[in-house]
C-alpha positions as a Markdown table, in Angstrom:
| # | Residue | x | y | z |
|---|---|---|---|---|
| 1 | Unk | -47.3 | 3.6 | 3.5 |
| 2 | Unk | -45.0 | 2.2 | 0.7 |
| 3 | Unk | -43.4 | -0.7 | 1.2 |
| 4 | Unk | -40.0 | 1.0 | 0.7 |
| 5 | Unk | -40.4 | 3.6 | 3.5 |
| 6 | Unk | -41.2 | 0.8 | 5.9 |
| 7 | Unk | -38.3 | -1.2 | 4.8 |
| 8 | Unk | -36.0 | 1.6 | 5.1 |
| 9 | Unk | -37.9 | 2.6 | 8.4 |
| 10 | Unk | -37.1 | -0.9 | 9.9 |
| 11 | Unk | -33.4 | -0.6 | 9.0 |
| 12 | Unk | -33.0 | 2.5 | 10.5 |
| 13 | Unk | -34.3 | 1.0 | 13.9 |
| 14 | Unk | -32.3 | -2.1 | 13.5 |
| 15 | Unk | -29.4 | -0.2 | 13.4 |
| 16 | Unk | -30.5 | 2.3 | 16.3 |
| 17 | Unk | -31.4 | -1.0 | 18.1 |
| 18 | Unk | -28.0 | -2.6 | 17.7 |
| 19 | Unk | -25.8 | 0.4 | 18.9 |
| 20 | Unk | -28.4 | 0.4 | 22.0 |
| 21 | Unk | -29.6 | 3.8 | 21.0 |
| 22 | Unk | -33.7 | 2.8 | 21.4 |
| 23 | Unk | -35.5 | 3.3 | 24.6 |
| 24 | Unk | -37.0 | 0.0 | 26.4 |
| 25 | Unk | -40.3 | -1.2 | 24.8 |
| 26 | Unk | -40.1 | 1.1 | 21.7 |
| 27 | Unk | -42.3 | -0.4 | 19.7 |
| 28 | Unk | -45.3 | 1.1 | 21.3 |
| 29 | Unk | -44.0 | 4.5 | 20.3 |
| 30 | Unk | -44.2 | 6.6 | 16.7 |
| 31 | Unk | -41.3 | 7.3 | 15.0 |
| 32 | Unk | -41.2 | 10.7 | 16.0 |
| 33 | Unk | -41.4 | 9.6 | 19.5 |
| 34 | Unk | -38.3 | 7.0 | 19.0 |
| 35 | Unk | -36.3 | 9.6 | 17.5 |
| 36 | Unk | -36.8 | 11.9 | 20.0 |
| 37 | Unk | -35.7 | 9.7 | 22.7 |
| 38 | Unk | -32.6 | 8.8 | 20.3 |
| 39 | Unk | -31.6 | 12.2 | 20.0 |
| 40 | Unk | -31.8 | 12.2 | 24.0 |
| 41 | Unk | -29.3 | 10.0 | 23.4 |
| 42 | Unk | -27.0 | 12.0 | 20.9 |
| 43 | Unk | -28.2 | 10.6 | 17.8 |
| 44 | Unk | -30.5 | 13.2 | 15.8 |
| 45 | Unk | -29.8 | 11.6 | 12.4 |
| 46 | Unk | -32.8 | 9.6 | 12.9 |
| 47 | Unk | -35.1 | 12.8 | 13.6 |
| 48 | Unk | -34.0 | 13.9 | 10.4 |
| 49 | Unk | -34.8 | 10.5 | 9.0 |
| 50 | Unk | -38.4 | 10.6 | 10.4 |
| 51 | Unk | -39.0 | 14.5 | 9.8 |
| 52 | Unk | -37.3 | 14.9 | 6.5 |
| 53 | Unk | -38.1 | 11.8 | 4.5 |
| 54 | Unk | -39.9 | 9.1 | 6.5 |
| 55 | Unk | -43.1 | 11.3 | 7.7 |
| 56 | Unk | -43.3 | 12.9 | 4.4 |
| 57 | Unk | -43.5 | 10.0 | 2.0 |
| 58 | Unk | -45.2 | 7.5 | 4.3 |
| 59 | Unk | -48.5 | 10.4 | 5.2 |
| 60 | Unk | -47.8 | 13.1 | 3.0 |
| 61 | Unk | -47.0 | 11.3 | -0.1 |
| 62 | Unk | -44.8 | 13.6 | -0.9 |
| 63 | Unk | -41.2 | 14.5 | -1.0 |
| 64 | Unk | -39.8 | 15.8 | 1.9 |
| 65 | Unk | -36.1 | 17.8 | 2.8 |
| 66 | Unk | -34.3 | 14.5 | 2.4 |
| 67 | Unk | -34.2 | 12.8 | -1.2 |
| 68 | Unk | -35.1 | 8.6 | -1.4 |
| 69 | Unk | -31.0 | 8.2 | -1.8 |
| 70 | Unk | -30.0 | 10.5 | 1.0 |
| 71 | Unk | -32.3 | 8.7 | 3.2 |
| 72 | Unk | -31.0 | 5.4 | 2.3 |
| 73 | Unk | -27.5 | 7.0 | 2.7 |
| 74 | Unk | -28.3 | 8.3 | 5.7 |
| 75 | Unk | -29.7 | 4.6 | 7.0 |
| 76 | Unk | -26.6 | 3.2 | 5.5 |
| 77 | Unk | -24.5 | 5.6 | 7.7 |
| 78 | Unk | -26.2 | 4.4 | 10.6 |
| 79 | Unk | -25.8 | 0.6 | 9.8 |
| 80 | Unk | -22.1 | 1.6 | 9.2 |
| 81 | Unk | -21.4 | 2.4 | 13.0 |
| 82 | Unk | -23.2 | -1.1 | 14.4 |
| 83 | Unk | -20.2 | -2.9 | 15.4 |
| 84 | Unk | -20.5 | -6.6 | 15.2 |
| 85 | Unk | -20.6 | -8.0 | 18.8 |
| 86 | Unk | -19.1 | -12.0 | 19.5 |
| 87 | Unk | -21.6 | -13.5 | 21.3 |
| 88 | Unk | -19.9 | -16.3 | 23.0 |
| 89 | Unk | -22.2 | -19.6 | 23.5 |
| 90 | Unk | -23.3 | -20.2 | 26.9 |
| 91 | Unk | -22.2 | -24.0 | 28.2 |
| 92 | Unk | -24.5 | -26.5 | 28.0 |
| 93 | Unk | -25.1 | -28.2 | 31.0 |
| 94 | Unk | -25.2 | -32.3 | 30.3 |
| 95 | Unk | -27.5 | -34.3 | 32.8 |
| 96 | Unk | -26.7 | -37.7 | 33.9 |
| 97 | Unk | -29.5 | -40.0 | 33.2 |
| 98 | Unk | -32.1 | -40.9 | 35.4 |
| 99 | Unk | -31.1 | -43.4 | 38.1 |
| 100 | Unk | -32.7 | -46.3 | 37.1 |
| 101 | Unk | -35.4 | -47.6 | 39.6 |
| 102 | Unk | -33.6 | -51.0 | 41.6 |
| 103 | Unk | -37.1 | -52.4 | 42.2 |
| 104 | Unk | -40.2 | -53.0 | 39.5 |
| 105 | Unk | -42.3 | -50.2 | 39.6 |
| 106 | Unk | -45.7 | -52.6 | 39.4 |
| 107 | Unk | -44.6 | -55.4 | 41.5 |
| 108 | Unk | -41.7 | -53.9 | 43.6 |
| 109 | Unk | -39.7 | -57.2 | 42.7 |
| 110 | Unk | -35.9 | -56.6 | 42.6 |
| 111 | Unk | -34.8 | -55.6 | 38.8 |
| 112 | Unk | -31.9 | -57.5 | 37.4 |
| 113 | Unk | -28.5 | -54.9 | 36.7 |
| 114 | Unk | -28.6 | -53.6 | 33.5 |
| 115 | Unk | -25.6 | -54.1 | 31.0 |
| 116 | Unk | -23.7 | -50.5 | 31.7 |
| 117 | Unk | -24.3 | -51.4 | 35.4 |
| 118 | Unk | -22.7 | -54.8 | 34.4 |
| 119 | Unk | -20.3 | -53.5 | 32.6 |
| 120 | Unk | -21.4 | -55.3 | 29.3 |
């Protein structure tokens, strides 16, 4: 498999992935199994991604309906309907300090305050 058809390949599915098009754990499928459950989904650009061009030149080694450049169009097509989504940052939630102990942990004698509890 070239390294350009796996590039594209990966493109393809990050798009697919992005507009929520792939089916939960995908990666344990073949392409031809991800973009049939794609096309379940209304998408069949990506069947003729993996039938026309990616099957082909990846196994076959040779060239299939689609051309190198309408399959990259194609991918760019794809990449051209992911709509950016805002993820807004989730609140961090601060914690106080420890309490500090009042008593030595060794000899249980009584600590003197420390400066923030003296207000140094």
């Amino acid at each position: 498999m070239s390294a350009a058809a796996e590039a594209l390949w990966l493109r393809a599915l990050h798009a697919a992935h992005a507009r929520g098009l792939l089916p939960p754990k995908s990666s344990g499928l073949t392409p031809a199994e991800v973009a049939a459950a794609v096309a379940q989904r209304g998408e069949d650009r990506l069947a003729r991604l993996v039938q026309g061009w990616y099957y082909p030149t990846s196994y076959g080694r040779a060239a299939g309906a689609l051309s190198d450049d309408e399959a990259s169009r194609l991918v760019a097509a794809l990449e051209a309907e992911v709509v950016p989504v805002e993820v807004a940052l989730a609140p961090v939630a601060v914690r106080p300090p420890p309490a500090r102990p009042k008593n030595c942990e060794l000899c249980g004698f009584p600590l003197p305050p420390s400066a923030s509890e003296r207000g140094a």
